[in-house]
C-alpha positions in Angstrom: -23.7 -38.2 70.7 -20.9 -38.4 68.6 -20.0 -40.5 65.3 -22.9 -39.7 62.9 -20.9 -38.8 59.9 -18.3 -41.1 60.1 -20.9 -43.6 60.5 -22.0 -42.8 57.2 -18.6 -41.7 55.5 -17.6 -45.3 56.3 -21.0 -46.7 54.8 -20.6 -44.4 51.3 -23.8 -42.7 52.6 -24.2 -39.1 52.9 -24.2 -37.8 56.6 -27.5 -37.4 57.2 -27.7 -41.1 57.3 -25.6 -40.8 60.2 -27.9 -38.6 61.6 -31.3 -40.6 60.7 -29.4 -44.0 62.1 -28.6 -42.3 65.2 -32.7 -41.8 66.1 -32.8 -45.9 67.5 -29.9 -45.3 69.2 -31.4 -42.0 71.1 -34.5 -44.2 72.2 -32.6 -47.4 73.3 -30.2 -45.6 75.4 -33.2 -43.6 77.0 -34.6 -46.8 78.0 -31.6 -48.7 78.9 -30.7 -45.4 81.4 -34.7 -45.6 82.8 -34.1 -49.7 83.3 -30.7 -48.8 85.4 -32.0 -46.5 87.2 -30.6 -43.3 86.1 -32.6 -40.5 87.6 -30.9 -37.6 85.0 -30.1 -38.4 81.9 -28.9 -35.4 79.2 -28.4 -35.8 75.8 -26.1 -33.3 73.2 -28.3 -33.1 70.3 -26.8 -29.4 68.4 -24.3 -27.2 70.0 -24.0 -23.3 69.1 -21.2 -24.1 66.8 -23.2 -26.4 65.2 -24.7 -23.4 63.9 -21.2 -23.5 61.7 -22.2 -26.9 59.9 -23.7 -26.3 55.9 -27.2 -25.4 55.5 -28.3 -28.3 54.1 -27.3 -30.4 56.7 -28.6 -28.3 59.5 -32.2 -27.6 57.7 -31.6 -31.5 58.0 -31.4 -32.0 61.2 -33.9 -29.3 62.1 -36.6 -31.5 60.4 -35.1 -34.4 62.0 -35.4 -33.7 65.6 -38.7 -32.6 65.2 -40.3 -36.0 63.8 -38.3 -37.6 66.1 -40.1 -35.2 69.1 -43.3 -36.1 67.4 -43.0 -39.5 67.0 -41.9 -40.6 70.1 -43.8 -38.0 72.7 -46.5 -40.7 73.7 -43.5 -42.8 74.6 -41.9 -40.8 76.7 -45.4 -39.4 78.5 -45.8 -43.3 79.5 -42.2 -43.9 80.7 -43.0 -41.4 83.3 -40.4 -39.3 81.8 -40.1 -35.6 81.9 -38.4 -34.2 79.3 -36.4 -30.5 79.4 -34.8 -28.5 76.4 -31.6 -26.9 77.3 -30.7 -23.5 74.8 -33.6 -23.4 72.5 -32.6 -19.4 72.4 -31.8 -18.6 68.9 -34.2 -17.4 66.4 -33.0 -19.8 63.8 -34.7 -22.6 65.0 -37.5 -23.2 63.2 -41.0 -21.8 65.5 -42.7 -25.4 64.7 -39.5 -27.3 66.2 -39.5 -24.7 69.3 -43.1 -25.0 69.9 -42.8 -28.9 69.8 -40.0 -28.3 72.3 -42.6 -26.6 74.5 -45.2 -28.9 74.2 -43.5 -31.8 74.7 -42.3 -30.2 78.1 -45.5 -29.0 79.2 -47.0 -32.5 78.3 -44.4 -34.4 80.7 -43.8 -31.7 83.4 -45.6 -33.8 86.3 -43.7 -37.3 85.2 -40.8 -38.2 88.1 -39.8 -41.1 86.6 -37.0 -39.9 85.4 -35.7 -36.7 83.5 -34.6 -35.8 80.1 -32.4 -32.8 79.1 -32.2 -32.1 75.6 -29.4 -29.8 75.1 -30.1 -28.6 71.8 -28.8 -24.7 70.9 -27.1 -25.2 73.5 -23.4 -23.8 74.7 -21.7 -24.1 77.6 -20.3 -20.3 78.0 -23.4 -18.6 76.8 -25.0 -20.7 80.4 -22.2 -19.1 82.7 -22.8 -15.7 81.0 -26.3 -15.4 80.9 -26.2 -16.3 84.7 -23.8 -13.7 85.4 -26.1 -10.8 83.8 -28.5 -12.5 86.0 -26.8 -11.6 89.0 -26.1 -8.6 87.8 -29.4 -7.5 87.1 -30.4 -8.7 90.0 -28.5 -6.2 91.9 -26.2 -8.8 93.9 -23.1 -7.4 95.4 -19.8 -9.2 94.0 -18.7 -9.7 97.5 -22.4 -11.8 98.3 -21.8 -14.3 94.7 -21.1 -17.5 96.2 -21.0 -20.5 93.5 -24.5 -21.9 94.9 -25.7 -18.8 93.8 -24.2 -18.2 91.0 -25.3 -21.9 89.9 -29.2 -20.8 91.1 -29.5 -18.7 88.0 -28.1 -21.2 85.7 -31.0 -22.6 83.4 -32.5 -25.6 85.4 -31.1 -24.8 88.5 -32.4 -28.1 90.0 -30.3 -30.0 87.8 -27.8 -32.0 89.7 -23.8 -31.6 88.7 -22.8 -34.1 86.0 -21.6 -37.4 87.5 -21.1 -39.2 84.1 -20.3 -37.8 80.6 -20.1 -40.9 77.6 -18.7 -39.3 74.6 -18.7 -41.8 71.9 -16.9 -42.4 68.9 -13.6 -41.8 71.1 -13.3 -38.1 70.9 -11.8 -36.5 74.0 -13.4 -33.1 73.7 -15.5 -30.7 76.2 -17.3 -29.2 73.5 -18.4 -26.7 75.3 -20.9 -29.0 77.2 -22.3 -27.8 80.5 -19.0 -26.6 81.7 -20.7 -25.5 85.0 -22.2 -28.9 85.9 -19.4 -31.1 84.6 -16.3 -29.3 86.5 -16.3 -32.9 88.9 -17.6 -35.2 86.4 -16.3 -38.9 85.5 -15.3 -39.2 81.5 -15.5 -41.8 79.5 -14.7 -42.6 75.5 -16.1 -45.6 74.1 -14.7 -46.1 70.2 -18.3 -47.1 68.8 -19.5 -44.6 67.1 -23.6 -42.8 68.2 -25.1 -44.9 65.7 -23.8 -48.6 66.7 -23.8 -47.5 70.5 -26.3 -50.2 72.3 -27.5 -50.9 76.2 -25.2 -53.0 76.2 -22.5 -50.9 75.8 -24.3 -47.9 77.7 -24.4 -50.3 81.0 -20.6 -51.0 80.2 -20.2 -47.2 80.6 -22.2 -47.2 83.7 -19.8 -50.2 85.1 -16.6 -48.6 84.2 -17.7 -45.1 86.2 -18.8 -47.0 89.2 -15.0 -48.6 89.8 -13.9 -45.0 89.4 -13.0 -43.4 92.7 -14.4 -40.4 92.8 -12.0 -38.3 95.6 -13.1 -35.0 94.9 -9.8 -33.3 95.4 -9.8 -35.1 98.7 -7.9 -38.8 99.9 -9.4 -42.1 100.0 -10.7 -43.1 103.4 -8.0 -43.8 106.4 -5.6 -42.0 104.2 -4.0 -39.5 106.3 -2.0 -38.1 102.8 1.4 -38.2 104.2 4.0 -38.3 101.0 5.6 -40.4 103.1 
């Protein structure tokens, strides 16, 4: 979700206009993805380098996310949506915001309509080496890790590989973003900035990844891959 403080740059606002505008956007996309279907939808709310941004800003957004948890739990109980926190590990965070976190999972565990991942705290390489210190403790021999293992102690191991990742605002960057679950995943880079980005443009997303032709190293049907 990308775009909040140039958002506001380009507005003469200060960023955390940005990041206040970007609170309609986070509920319309939620419901445009429920409308269309989507069965998994994450969202990329604070990274670990985030961590990195002035105080001010992250005390900010700290407050931020957790009225927006508040305010819009009930909402999210009656779309039938369960909701997930992905990180949520360092002792910065502040223990109100964490114990929101908890509640609102524990309030929407039994919903299957669809689910939410929040990845907030949340780094890519801290995943992968937190699962390997998982198999080690475990007492796995190297010679028995297969990836489907190695994937079972990831956190949410349920959680289906990325098909789709919309990074807005037209930045072409990982970010360090579930770099497991994303190794086969379809990009795309609309120019709108998080706080503009609409259903409309959402489904647009949708609609450019299912013309993509997803090969998975392979060759399209009756292909026999001859060169020739």
């Amino acid at each position: 979700m990308d775009g909040n403080g140039r958002w506001a740059q380009r507005r003469s606002l200060p960023r955390t206009a940005g990041h206040q505008a970007a609170e309609t956007t986070v509920i319309d996309i939620i419901e445009a993805a429920r409308a269309a279907g989507v069965e998994w939808l994450s969202l990329y709310a604070f990274s670990t380098e985030n961590w990195n941004r002035p105080g001010t800003e992250v005390d900010f957004l700290m407050g931020l996310v957790r009225r927006v948890v508040r305010k819009h739990a009930p909402l999210l109980l009656a779309r039938g949506i369960r909701c997930r926190f992905l990180g949520v590990a360092d002792s910065r965070i502040p223990r109100e915001l964490a114990r929101d976190f908890e509640d609102l999972a524990t309030l929407t565990a039994d919903n299957r309509g669809m689910t939410l991942t929040v990845a907030f705290d949340h780094g890519g390489r801290r995943d992968i080496v937190e699962a390997a210190r998982s198999l080690i403790r475990s007492g796995t021999p190297a010679d028995e890790v297969t990836e489907r293992l190695f994937a079972d102690h990831l956190p949410f191991p349920d959680t289906p590989d990325v098909d789709l990742v919309i990074r807005t605002s037209g930045e072409q960057r990982i970010s360090n973003f579930m770099l497991w679950q994303v190794a086969y995943a379809e990009w795309v880079f609309p120019e709108v900035l998080w706080p503009d980005f609409r259903a409309p443009d959402f489904l647009a997303c949708l609609r450019t990844y299912r013309r993509r032709d997803r090969r998975f190293g392979g060759v399209p049907p009756r292909t026999t891959g001859d060169p020739s």
